[in-house]
C-alpha positions in Angstrom: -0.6 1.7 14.6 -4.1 3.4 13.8 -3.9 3.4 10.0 -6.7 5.1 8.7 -8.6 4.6 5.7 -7.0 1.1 4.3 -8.3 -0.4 1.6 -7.8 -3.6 0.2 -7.4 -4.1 -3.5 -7.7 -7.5 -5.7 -5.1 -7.4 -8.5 -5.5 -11.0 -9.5 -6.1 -10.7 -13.6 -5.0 -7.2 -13.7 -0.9 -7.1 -13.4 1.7 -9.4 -12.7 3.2 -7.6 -9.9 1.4 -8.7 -7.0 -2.5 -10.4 -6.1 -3.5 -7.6 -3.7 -2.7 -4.1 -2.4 -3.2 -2.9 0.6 -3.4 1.4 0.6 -3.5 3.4 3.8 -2.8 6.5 5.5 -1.1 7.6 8.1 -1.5 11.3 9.7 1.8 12.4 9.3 5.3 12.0 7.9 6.6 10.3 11.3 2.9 8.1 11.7 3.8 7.2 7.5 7.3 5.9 9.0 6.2 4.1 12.6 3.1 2.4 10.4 5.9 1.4 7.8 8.3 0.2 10.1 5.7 -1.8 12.1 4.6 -3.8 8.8 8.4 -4.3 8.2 8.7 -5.6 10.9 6.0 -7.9 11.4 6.6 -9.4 7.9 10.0 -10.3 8.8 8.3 -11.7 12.1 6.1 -13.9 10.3 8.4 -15.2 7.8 7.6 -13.4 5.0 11.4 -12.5 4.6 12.7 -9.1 3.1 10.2 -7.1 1.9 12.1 -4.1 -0.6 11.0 -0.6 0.6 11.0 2.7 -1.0 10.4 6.0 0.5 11.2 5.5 4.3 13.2 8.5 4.1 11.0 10.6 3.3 7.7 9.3 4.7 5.7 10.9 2.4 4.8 7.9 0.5 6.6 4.4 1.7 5.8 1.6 -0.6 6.9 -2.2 1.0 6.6 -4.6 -1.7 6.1 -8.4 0.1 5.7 -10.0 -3.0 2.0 -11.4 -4.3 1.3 -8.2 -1.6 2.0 -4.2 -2.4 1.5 -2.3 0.6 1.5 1.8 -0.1 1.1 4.2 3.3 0.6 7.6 2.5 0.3 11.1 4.1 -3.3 11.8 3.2 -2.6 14.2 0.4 -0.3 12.6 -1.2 -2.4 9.8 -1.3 -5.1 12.0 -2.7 -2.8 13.4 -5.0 -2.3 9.5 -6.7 -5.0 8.2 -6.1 -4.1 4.7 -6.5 -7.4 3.5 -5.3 -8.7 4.9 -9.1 -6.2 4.1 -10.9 -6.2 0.0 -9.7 -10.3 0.5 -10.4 -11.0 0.1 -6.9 -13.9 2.4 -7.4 -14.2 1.7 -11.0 -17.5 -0.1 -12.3 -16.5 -3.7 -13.3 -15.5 -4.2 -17.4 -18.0 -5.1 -19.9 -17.7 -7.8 -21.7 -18.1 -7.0 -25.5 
């Protein structure tokens, strides 16, 4: 589907929610959707069962949460605007031990 800029992030020791999260973008509200639909999809393909999904209406932001895996697509500014990538210390420098 020609995601762009996806980045996988390890959660494992940081939150219970899930062990890795997967953040892309898509170029526009309908490539957010078709990208969105196509994971949907191939989930339930695989096996993986019913993923819950929030923002397919909109598109701007869809997040599909597959259990140990949170996949986000974003439009690109919305995604800059969030900035999970930061937040989830994707970029961040590892912690120190004190």
């Amino acid at each position: 589907m020609k995601a762009e800029n996806t980045v996988e992030i390890d959660l494992a020791g940081k939150t219970s929610l899930a062990d890795t999260m997967i953040v892309t973008s898509g170029r526009s509200d309908r490539h957010v959707g078709a990208i969105a639909e196509r994971v949907i999809k191939d989930l339930k393909d695989k096996g993986f069962g019913n993923a819950r999904v929030e923002g397919l209406p909109a598109c701007d932001w869809v997040l599909i949460d597959a259990g140990d895996v949170l996949i986000h697509v974003f439009r690109p500014e919305v995604r800059g605007f969030y900035n999970l990538e930061k937040m989830w210390g994707a970029d961040r420098p590892q912690d120190r031990a004190s």
